[in-house]
Every structure is written in structure tokens, then in C-alpha cells.
N, C-alpha and C positions, 0 to 999 in steps of 0.2 A: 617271473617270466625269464630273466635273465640266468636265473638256474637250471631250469626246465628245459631251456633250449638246447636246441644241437647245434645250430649257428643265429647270428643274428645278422641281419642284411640292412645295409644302413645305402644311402646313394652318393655318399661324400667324406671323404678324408676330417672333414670339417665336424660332422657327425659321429665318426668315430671316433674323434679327440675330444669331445663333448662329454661320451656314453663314458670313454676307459676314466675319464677326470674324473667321476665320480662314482666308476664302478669296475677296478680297474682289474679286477680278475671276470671281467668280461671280455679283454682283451683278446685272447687267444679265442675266439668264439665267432668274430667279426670280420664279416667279407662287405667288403667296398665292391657296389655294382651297379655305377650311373644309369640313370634311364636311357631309355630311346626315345626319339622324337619321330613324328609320324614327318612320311615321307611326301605326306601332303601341303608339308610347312616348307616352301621355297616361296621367293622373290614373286609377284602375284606380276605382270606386266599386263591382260587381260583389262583392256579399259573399259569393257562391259561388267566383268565383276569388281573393278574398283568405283565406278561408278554407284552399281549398287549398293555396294557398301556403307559408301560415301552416302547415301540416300535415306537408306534404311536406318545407320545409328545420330545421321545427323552430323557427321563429321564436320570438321573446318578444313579451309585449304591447307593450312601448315597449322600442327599439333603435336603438344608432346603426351605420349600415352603410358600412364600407368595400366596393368592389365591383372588382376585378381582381386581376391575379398578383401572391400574396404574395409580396414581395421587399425587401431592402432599400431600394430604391432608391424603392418608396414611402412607407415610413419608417412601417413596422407597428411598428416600436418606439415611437413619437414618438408613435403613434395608440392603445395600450396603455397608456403613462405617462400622457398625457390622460384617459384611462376614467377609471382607476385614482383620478385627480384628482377627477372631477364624480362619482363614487358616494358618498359621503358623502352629500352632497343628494339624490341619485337614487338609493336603494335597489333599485329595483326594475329599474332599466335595464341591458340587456344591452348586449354589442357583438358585432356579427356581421359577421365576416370573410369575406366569399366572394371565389370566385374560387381558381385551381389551384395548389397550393401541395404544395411535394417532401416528402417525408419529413425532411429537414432541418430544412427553414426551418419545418415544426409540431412537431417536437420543440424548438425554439427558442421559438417562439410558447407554448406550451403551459408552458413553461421559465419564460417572465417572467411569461405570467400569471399562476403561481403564487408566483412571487416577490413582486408587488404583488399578493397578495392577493386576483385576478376570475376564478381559473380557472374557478369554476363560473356566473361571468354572460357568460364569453369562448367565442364559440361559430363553428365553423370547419363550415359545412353546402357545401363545395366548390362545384364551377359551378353557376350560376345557368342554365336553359336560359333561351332567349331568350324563348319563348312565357310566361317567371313574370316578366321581367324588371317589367315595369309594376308589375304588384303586389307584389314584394317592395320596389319603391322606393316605391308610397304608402305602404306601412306601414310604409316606416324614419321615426322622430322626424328622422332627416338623415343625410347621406351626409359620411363626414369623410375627404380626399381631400389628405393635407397631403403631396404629393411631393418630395423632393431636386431631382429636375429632370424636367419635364414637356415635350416638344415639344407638344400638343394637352390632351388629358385628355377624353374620349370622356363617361368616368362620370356628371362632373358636369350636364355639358348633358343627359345621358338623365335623371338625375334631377331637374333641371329641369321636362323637360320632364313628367314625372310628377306635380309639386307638391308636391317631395322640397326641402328647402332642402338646400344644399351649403357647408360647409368647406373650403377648398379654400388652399394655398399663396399666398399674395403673390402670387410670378413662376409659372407667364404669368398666373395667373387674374384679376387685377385688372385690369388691359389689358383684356384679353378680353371677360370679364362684366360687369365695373365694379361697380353695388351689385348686380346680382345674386346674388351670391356674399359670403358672409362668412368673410372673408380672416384669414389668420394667419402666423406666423412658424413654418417647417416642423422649425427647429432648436430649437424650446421648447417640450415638450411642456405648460406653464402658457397661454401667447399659444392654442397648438390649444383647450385647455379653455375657454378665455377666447371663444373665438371661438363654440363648440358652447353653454357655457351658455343663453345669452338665446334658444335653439331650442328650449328645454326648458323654462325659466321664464318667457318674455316673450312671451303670445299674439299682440300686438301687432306683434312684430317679426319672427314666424316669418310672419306671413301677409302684412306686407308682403316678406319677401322670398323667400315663394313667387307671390304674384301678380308681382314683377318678373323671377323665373326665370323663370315663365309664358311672358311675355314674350322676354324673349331666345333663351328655347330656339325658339318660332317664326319665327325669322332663320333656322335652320339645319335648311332642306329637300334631301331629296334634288335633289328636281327645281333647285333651287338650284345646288348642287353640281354637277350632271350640265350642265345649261347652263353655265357654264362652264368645264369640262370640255372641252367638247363647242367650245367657242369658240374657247380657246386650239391644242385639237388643228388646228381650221382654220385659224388662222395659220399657223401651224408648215408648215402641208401649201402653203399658198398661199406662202409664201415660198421654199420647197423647191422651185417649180414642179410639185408632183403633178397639179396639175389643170391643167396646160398643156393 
């Protein structure tokens, strides 16, 4: 495929040091072109639709929210042994899991939450439709997104762009977001906790770094996106001679 092609389109710097490490006369081939986020993902203030929300998945009044396929490879366990850690100080605080998840992998989830102790503050209310997305991320205390390995990571800039703080792994997210994101070590479920606390106890810190998510998540427009998009397909076409 990587022969074949005439460019290859990755969404992250991260990904294309990934592809060229192991295929490195792909190099020249490779155009970096972040997504776009729907212009429907801002801060929800609508107490009718956070209400809903709040109704429909079952939410808690303070929660921290993972949001995509439970799977290993996001590292629901790392993000469980974290809870597990900050409830002592946080009584009241749930964790909410969404996102599609097999009959396995919640017989397993369900397995260690009760092993540490949060079966009953660990709550698994499946997909989010897109139309609740907004609102279920203003009303997470933060989005905790610590994955084993990431090409992009979609979550955290929606909840960004919501005024959701985010969690989020070292690699790529530091690059990426830079202070945007408050970054952790995805192999320590201590370093996760470490990183979620001061979103919970530190008003100071959660607001600066939802007003700098603010920010960053408005670099990343569709229309962005689709321009070039839309640029590089006309290279490609003018070099081919299509428009001869």
C-alpha cells in the first residue's frame, strides 16, 4: 500500500514518526492533516439538556469520564486503579466509562472494580449518542484518557472543546496539546491519579487549563481540515496530469 500510493495521510506528527521508523522511504509520501471537530462540541450551559443527560446515562453529580471502546489498549485498568486511588479524598466521585464495550472486557471491568473496592461509584452507561456528547463532557469534573498508544485521540480535543479538562498519556499528547492537557505516565496508575487530582481540588488549575483546552481545541476546524484536504487531493491530481 505504501508503494502504491501517491500520498499517505496520517492525523499526527506522532504517526508519521511511527510509519517513516519502520518504513522510512515512506517518508516523502506523508502529509500530516489533523482532523476537525464538529462545531456542535462547545461548553453545553443548557440546564434542560444537561439535565437530560444527566438522566438518560445515569450520570453522578461529580464524575470523571473516560469516553471510547473499552479495551485494553486504552488501559481501563490503569484508569480503575487511578479512581480507586483519588476516592478516599473524593467520596462522592464516580467514574464513568462510556463507549462499546463486549461482554468480556465488562465482566472484567466489573471484576476489578470490585476487587478495588468502586463497584458501586464505577458506572458503564454504553454509547454516548452524539447529539448528548456536549453535555456529558461539561458535566465530567475531566475526561481521563491515559492510552498505551494513541495515533490521534479524538476524545480529548472534544472535550476540550467543551471545557472538559483532559488526562491524557505523555505520547502523543504533550506534543500535540502542550499545557493544554494534563499529562501523565499511562504505565502508573499513581502518576494518572497524580495528574486528575489538582482537577478536583485545585480551582485555579482546572480553569486555567480549561480556558487553554479552549483554546487549542479552536485550531481544530472542520473547515480546516477539509481545506487541506481538499489542497493536497489537487496536487496529487495536477501532478498526475488529471487536468491536462
Amino acid at each position: 500500500s505504501i508503494r502504491r500510493a501517491a500520498k499517505i495521510i496520517v492525523f499526527s506528527q506522532y504517526t508519521r514518526d511511527n510509519i517513516t521508523a519502520r518504513f522510512p522511504e515512506a517518508a516523502s509520501k506523508i502529509a500530516v492533516i489533523p482532523p476537525g471537530i464538529s462545531p456542535d462540541l462547545k461548553p453545553c450551559k443548557d440546564p434542560a439538556l444537561l439535565q437530560s443527560a444527566k438522566y438518560r446515562y445515569g450520570l453522578s453529580e461529580q464524575f470523571l469520564l473516560f469516553l471510547g471502546d473499552l479495551t485494553c489498549r486504552k488501559n481501563i485498568d490503569g484508569i480503575l486503579r487511578a479512581f480507586a486511588a483519588l476516592r478516599p479524598k473524593h467520596p462522592e466521585l464516580h467514574l464513568t466509562l462510556a463507549g462499546h464495550c463486549d461482554g468480556q472486557m465488562s465482566r472484567a471491568i466489573r471484576q476489578t472494580a470490585a476487587d478495588l473496592g468502586v463497584a458501586s461509584q464505577t458506572d458503564l452507561p454504553g454509547y454516548i449518542a452524539p447529539a448528548d456528547l456536549a453535555a456529558v463532557y461539561s458535566l465530567a469534573a475531566a475526561l481521563v484518557f491515559p492510552s498505551h498508544d494513541e495515533g490521534f485521540g479524538l476524545p480529548p480535543l472534544e472535550a476540550m472543546a467543551c471545557g472538559c479538562p483532559a488526562v491524557c498519556s505523555e505520547k502523543p499528547f504533550a506534543a500535540m496539546h502542550g499545557d493544554a492537557v494534563s499529562v501523565c505516565d499511562p504505565d502508573s496508575p499513581a502518576s494518572i491519579a497524580a495528574a486528575a487530582a489538582p482537577l478536583l481540588e485545585n480551582s485555579a488549575r482546572r480553569e486555567a487549563l480549561v480556558a487553554a483546552g479552549l483554546r487549542r481545541a479552536a485550531d481544530f476546524s472542520l473547515q480546516a481540515a477539509a481545506t487541506a484536504l481538499e489542497a493536497l487531493y489537487r496536487d496529487i491530481l495536477t501532478q498526475t496530469g488529471f487536468f491536462d
